[in-house]
C-alpha positions in Angstrom: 19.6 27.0 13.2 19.4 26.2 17.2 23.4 25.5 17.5 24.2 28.5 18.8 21.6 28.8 21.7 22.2 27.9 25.7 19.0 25.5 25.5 20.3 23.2 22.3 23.8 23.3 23.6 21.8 22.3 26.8 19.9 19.4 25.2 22.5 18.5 23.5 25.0 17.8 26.7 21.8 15.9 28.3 20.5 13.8 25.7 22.6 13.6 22.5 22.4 14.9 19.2 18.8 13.7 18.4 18.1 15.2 15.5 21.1 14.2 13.8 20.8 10.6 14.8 17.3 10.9 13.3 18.3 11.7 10.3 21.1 9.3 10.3 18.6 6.7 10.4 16.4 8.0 8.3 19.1 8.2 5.7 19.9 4.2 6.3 15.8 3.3 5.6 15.9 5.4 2.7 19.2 3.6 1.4 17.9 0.3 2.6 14.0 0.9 0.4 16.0 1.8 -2.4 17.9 -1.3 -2.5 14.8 -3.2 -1.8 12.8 -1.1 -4.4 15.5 -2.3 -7.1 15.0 -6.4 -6.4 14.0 -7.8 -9.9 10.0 -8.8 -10.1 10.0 -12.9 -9.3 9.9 -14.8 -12.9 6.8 -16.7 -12.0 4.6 -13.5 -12.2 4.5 -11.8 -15.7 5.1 -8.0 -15.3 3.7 -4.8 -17.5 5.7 -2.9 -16.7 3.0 -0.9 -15.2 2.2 -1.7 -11.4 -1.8 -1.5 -12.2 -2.3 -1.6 -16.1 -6.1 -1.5 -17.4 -6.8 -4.8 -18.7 -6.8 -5.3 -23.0 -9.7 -4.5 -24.8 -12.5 -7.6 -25.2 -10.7 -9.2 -22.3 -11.6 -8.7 -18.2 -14.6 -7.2 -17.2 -17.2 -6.2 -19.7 -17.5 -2.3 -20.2 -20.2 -0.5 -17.9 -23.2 0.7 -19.7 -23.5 4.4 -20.1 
C-alpha cells in the first residue's frame, strides 16, 4: 500500500521494516497460543467438555423462584 512512497521508503531506511516485524511477532504468539491452547486438560480435574456447563438438574443451586 505505502511501498511505493518517498516517506515509507524514508521510514523504512531510518527505522526498519516495523510493520512487518510486527506482524512477524504477532504470527509467533499466535503459533505459540495455539500450541498452548492444544495442552491436554490435567487428569486431576474432571472436564465437560464444556468450559462453563450449567450444573445437572436437582444438583447445585436450587432454582430461583419466579
Amino acid at each position: 500500500m505505502f511501498q511505493d512512497t518517498p516517506i515509507y521508503s524514508c521510514l523504512i531506511a531510518e527505522h526498519g521494516d516495523v510493520p512487518a516485524q510486527v506482524r512477524g511477532e504477532a504470527d509467533r504468539i499466535h503459533r505459540h497460543l495455539a500450541q498452548t491452547m492444544r495442552l491436554p486438560a490435567p487428569q486431576s480435574a474432571p472436564s465437560s467438555g464444556l468450559p462453563h456447563a450449567a450444573p445437572e438438574p436437582g444438583r447445585g443451586r436450587p432454582a430461583a423462584a419466579p
